[in-house]
C-alpha positions in Angstrom: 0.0 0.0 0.0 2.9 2.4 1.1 4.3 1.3 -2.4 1.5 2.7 -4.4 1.1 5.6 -2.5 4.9 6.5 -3.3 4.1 5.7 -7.0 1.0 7.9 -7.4 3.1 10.9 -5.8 6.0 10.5 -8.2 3.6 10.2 -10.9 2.3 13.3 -9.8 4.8 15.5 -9.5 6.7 14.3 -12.8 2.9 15.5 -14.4 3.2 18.5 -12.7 7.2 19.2 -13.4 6.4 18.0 -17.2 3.7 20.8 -17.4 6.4 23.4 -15.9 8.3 22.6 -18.4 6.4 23.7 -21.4 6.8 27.3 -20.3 9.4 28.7 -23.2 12.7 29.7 -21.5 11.9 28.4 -18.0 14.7 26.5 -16.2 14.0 23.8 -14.1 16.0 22.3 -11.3 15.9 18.8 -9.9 17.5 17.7 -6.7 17.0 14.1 -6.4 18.2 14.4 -2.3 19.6 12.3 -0.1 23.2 10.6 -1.0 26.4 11.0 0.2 25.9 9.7 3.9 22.0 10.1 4.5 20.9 7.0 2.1 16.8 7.9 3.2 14.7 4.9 3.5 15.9 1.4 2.9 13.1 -1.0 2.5 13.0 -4.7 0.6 16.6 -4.0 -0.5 15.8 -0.8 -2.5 17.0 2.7 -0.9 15.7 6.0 -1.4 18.6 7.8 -2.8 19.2 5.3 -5.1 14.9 5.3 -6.4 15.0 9.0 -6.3 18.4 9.3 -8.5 17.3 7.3 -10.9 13.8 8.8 -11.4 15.7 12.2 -11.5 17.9 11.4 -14.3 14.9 9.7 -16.2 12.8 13.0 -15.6 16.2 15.0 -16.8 16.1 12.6 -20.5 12.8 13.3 -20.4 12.9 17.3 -20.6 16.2 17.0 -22.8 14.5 14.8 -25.0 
C-alpha cells in the first residue's frame, strides 16, 4: 500500500514538473536528495537515494528529450 502511494506521488509530481516545463525559457531544477551519507529509507533491498536518483535522471532525459 505504502508502495502505491509513493508511486502515485511521483507520478504526480513528474505531471506537474512535465507541465512546468512547457513554459518557453523556463529552467527547471531537480534535486533528487539524499546521498552521500543520508541513504533515506531502505526497504526490501531498495534505498531511497538510489529510487530518487534514478527517477531524477529519467525526468532530466525526459525534458532534454
Amino acid at each position: 500500500m505504502k508502495s502505491t502511494r509513493t508511486g502515485i506521488k511521483l507520478a504526480a509530481v513528474a505531471t506537474l514538473l512535465l507541465a512546468a516545463a512547457t513554459t518557453h525559457g523556463a529552467k527547471l531544477c531537480i534535486d533528487p536528495g539524499h546521498g552521500g551519507s543520508d541513504p533515506g529509507a531502505v526497504g526490501n533491498g531498495l534505498r531511497e537515494c538510489d529510487m530518487n536518483l534514478d527517477m531524477s535522471l529519467r525526468a532530466r532525459d525526459l525534458f532534454n528529450a
